[in-house]
N, C-alpha and C positions, 0 to 999 in steps of 0.2 A: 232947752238943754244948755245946760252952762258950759264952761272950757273942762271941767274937771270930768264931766261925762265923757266928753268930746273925745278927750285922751285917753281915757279909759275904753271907750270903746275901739278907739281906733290901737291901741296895744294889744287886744283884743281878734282883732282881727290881724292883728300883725305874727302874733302866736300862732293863731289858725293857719296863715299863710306859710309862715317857718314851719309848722308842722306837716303841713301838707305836702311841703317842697323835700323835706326829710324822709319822709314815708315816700317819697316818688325816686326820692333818687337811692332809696334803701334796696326798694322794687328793681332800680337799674342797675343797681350794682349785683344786688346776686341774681337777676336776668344775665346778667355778663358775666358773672362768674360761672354761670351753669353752662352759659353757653363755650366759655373759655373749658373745665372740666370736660363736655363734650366733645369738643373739635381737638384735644388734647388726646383726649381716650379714642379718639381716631383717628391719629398720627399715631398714635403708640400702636393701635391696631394692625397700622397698615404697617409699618414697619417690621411688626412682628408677622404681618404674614410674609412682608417681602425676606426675613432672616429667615422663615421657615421654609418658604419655597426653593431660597439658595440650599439650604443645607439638605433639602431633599435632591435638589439638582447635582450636588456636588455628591452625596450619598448614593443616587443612581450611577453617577460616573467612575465612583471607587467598586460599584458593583459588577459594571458593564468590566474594566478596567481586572474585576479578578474573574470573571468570565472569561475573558479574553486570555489572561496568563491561565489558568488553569486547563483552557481547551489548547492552547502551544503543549504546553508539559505534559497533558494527556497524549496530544500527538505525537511527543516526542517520544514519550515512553514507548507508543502504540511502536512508532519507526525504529525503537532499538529492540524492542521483542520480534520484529520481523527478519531486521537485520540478524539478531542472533538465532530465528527459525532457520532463516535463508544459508547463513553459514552454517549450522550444522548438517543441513540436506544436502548441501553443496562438497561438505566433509566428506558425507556415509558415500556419493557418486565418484570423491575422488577417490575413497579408499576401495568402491569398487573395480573402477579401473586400472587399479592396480590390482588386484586380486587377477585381471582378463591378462595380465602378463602371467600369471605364472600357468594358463591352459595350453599354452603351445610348450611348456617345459614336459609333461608328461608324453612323448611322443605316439607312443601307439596309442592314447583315447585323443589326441591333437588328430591323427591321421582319420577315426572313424568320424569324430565333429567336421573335418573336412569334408570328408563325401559326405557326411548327410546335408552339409550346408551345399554342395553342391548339386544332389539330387533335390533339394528341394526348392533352388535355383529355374533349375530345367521344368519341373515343376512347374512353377510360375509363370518363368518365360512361352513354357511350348512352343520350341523353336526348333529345326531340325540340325542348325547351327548357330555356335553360340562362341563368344569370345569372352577367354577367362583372366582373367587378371587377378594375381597376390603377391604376398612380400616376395622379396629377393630369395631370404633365409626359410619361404615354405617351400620355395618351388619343387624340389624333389619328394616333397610330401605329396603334392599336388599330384605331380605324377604319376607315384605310386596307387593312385588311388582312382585315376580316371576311369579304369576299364569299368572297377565296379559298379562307379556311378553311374557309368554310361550306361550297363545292365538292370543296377536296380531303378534307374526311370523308366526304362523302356519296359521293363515289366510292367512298372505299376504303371503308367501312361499307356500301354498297350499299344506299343510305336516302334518303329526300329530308333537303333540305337543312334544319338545325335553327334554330332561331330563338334568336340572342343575345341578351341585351339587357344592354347593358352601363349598370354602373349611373353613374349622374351623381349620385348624394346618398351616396357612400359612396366613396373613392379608398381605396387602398393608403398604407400613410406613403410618402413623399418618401426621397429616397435622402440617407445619413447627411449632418449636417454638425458643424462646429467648433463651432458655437454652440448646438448641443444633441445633445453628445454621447454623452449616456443615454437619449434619447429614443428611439419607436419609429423606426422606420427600413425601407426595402426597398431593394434595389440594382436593383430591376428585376422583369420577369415578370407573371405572372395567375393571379388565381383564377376558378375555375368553381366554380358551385353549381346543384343543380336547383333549380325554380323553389320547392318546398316549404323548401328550406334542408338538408334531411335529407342528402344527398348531397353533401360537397365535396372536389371536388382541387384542393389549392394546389401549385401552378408556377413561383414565385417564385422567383427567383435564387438567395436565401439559403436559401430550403428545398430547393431542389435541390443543394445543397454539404452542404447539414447532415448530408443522407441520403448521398451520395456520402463524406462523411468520416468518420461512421461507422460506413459501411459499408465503407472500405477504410484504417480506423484501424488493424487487427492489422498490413497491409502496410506502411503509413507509419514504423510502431513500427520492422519488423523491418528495414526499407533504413535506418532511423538509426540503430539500436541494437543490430543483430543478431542474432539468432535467439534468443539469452535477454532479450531486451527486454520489461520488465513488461508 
């Protein structure tokens, strides 16, 4: 083999070798690129779920956030619908008692509400005496009216007649006025007490609304406010 083979083969293989080194590192390069593309598209991924888990995080908290104001504002509302139940119930009771002032202006049907408040007193009590107490301004009404009381319980109690005795060192308050409008106050009526104190029924005008209203407050509710009324 002379020089001119020699170098011809050995170019020969020199091509072979540059080719093969070319196709290897052709292979490494897009191996690296694929793998680059890869680990790219899973940084982008992750990112993208860590933007979407924020935005759901932050989206849950705008929701929580109008949960929270809407159930205030429903309450609040719930509190100024009660509020304004409450005051007008609280209205129709004052305008009641005022209406219990003007029962004692009628005097002769003031005088028969008296004895029957006070035979139904005795009633109650079944005591053979009894100690009575009312306003200042009933006391002669009171009076007037003892005997019969004292007859029609003993009738219908089938008892001898009981011994009042109304007191004169101790009245009822006086019925309201402008000039003391915090003050104690009665609209009217009587107490009975046995004569130890142990026993007493009060009769009062104002105590007999108080128990009357409520006692038929669920009613009152439901004819203003309807059958879901607080």
């Amino acid at each position: 083999m002379n020089d001119a083979d020699v170098a011809k083969q050995i170019q020969q293989m020199v091509r072979f070798i540059r080719q093969e080194a070319e196709e290897k590192a052709s292979e490494i390069s897009v191996s690296a690129e694929e793998e680059f593309n890869i680990e790219k598209l899973q940084l982008v991924e992750a990112e993208k779920k860590k933007i979407r888990q924020e935005y759901e995080r932050k989206e849950k908290q705008v929701e929580v956030r109008k949960k929270i104001e809407y159930s205030m504002q429903l309450n609040a509302s719930r509190i100024k619908v009660l509020q304004a139940q409450d005051d007008l119930v609280n209205k129709m009771k004052e305008d009641a008692m005022k209406e219990l002032l003007r029962v004692s202006h009628n005097h002769h049907e003031y005088k028969n509400l008296l004895k029957d408040l006070i035979v139904q007193g005795l009633l109650r009590l079944k005591e053979p005496a009894v100690l009575l107490r009312c306003r200042k301004e009933d006391h002669h009404h009171v009076e007037s009216v003892l005997d019969s009381a004292k007859q029609e319980y003993a009738s219908k109690a089938d008892v001898h007649e009981p011994e009042i005795l109304v007191d004169h060192d101790v009245y009822l308050p006086p019925a309201p006025s402008h000039h003391d409008a915090h003050g104690q106050f009665c609209s009217g009526g009587i107490v009975l007490a046995s004569r130890d104190g142990k026993i007493v029924f009060e009769s009062t005008l104002d105590a007999r609304l108080e128990v009357v209203f409520r006692k038929k407050l669920p009613e009152i509710r439901k004819l203003l406010f309807g059958q879901n009324a607080a």
